[in-house]
Structures are given as structure tokens and as C-alpha cells.
N, C-alpha and C positions, 0 to 999 in steps of 0.2 A: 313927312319923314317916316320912314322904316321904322318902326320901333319892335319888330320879332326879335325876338331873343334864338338866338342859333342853338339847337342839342347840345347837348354835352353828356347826352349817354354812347357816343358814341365809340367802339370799340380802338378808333384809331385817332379820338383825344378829337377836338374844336376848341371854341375861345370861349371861355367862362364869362359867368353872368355881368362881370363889373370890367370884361375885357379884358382879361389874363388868359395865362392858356391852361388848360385842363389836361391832364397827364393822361393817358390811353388808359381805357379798363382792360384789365386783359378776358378774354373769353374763357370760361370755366374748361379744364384739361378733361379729353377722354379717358377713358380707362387702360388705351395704346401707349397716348401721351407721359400719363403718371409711371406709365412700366419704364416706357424709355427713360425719364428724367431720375426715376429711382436707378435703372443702372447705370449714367452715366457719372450721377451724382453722390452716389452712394449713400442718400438718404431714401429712408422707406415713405413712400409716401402715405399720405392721411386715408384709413380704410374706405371704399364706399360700398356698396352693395357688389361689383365688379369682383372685386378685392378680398371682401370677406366671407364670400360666401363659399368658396371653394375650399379652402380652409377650412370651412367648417363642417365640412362635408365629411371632408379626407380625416379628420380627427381622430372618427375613429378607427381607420386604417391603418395610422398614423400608430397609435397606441396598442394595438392587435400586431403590428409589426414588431416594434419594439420589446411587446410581452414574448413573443416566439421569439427573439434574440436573446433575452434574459434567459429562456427554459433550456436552449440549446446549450449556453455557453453552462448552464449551470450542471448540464449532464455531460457536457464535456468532462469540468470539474471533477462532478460524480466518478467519469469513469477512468479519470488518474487518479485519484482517491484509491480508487478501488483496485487497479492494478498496483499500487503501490504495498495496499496489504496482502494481495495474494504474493505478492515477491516478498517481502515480510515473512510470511504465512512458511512459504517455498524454504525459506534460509532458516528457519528454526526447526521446519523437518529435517533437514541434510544435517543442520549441526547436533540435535538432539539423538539420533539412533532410533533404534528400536522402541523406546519410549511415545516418541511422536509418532512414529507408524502406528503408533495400537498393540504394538507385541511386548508381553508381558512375561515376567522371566518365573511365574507364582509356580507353574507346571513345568519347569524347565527341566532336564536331565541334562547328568552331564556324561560327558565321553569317552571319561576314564575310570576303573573300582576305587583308587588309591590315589594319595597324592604325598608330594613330601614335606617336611615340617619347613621346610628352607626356600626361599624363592630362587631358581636358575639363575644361575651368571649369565649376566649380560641386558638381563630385564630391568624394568621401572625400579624392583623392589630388590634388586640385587643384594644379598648380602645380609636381608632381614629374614626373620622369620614371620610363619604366620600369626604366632601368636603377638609376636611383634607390633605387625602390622591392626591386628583386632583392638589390642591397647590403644593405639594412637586417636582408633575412631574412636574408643568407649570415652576417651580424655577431650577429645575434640580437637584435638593435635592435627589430624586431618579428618577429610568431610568425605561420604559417600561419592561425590560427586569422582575423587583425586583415585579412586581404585574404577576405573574402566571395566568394566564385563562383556567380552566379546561372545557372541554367539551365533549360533545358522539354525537356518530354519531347512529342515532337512526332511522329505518323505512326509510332510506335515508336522514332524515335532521339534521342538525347539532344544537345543545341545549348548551347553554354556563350555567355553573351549577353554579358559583359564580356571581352575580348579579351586587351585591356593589360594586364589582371589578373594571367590565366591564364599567359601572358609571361613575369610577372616575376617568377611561381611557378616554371615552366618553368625560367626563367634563372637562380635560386638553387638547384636541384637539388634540388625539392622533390618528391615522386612524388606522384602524383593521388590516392591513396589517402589521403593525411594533409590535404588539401585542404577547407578550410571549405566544402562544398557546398548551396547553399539554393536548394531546389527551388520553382519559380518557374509552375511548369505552373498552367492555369488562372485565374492573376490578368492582367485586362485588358489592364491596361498592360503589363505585363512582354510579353504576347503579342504587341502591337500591335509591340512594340520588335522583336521577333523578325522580325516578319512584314517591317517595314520592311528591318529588313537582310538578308534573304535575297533581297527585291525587287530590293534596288541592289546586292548581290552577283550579280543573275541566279543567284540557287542556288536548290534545290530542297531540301524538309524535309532533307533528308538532308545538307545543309553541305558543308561541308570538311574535311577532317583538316590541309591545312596551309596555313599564311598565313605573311605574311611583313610585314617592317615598311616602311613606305611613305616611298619616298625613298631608298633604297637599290639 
């Protein structure tokens, strides 16, 4: 009698040792194999050498990409930041005047010899006087900022066009430097206003440095 015992390594199963059947072994998967069954399964398969070594190559590519994505996006950033305070920067010279340009009223003349004790009808301060107006700042009633000082920059020297103003800045001891200045250079009217008064002052771009109050 036969007595060999039949394999049972065999990849497509035979009859076990006590004559039962043996389940197939299966044959260890290529590294084709594992790609396919990872995508059709959507389990990743277990690394082998195939697997992880590519990976581990690219790593650092991998991270050198990513660093250049962080720097970019961060200079993007950077440079909305950055246009955002130049237009910032932009809107507080236009609302500021003459102040924000750099033009200072310390050397300023003005356009007229005389001025009057009363503000013109039809103005801001209609109906007040200047000395009026000097009280309110010296009280704090109003602030240097509420009396505007228009001026042009003319031939190189600077012309303050409201007079009474400047006065009743003058007269509450307020220094030129803290002075609402709004620079008036190039706007028509404002020029024409100039031109006029230096006419009937007989003055020359260059003004006055001092006036006085008329009727006195």
C-alpha cells in the first residue's frame, strides 16, 4: 500500500495529512498587484520596499514644495497688507491738507495789510467777531482743528487767504504748527481769491508778514 502523503503546500490547496482538504495558499502579491487592489479597494496596502521607497525619496520635494507655497502665499499677504496702508497712508494726505504734504504755515504771509474785526456774511463764523472766535479757543469751546486756514503756495511762498482766521488763532496763542492747514494751491477759485487780494493790497506773490486790524 501507498503510504505518501500528497503536498499540501501547494498554491491551489490538495488533501491534508488526515484526508481533509487544505484551503489554497495564496501566492505573495507583486507590487502591480498591491497598486491594483489598493485602488480598487480602497485600502492602502502594507509598505514593502516597492512602496516605500519612493516616498521616501520625494519627501524631501515634497516639503521644499510646500515651504515655496507657504512663502508665496505669505508675500501675497504681505503685499495686501501693504497696499492696504499705502491707501490708508493715500486718505489721510487728501483729508489732512497742507499739514500731511510737509507744508508748514510758521513762514507763511498773508495777502492782505488789514483785516476786519467781524467775520463776512455768509461765512463759517458769520456774525462773530474775531475776538469772539479767539475766546472760544482760549475756553476750549472750540479746537484749532474747527477754524480751517486756507492757503497757496504761490511763486515759492506760501499765502494764508483767510486773515480773521489766522487772527483769532494768533490771538488765543495757538502756534502755526497745530493749525488746521488746507492747502488750496491750484483750485480756481481759491486762486482767483488770492490774486484778487494781493491786487488791492498792491502786494506782490510774496504778501505780508504783518497786518493789522482795520479801524484802529
Amino acid at each position: 500500500m501507498n503510504t505518501a502523503r500528497p503536498q499540501t503546500d501547494s498554491p491551489l490547496g490538495g488533501v491534508g495529512e488526515f484526508g481533509g482538504a487544505v484551503a489554497p495558499v495564496a501566492a505573495p502579491l507583486g507590487a502591480a498587484e498591491r497598486a491594483f487592489v489598493a485602488q480598487f479597494s480602497g485600502l492602502r496596502p502594507a509598505p514593502d520596499a516597492a512602496f516605500s521607497e519612493q516616498p521616501l525619496k520625494d519627501a524631501p520635494k515634497t516639503l521644499q514644495a510646500a515651504s515655496i507655497v507657504t512663502a508665496v502665499l505669505s508675500s501675497v499677504e504681505g503685499l495686501i497688507m501693504l497696499g492696504e496702508t499705502l491707501l490708508n497712508s493715500a486718505s489721510v494726505l487728501l483729508e489732512s491738507g497742507g499739514a500731511a504734504e510737509g507744508i508748514g504755515l510758521e513762514g507763511a504771509n498773508f495777502a492782505q495789510k488789514t483785516f476786519g474785526a467781524m467775520f463776512s456774511e455768509g461765512g463759517t463764523f458769520a456774525g462773530r467777531s474775531v475776538a469772539d472766535i479767539a475766546g472760544a479757543l482760549r475756553s476750549g469751546a472750540m479746537k484749532a482743528s474747527d477754524v480751517p486756514i486756507n492757503f497757496i503756495v504761490r511763486d515759492g511762498n506760501t499765502l494764508i487767504l483767510n486773515t480773521r482766521s489766522a487772527q483769532a488763532l494768533e490771538a488765543a496763542g495757538i502756534p502755526r504748527a497745530a493749525w488746521n492747514a488746507v492747502n488750496r494751491t491750484g483750485q480756481e477759485v481759491f486762486e482767483k481769491m488770492l490774486s484778487g487780494q494781493l491786487q488791492r493790497n498792491g502786494l506782490t506773490s510774496a504778501g505780508t508778514a504783518v497786518v493789522r486790524q482795520s479801524g484802529l
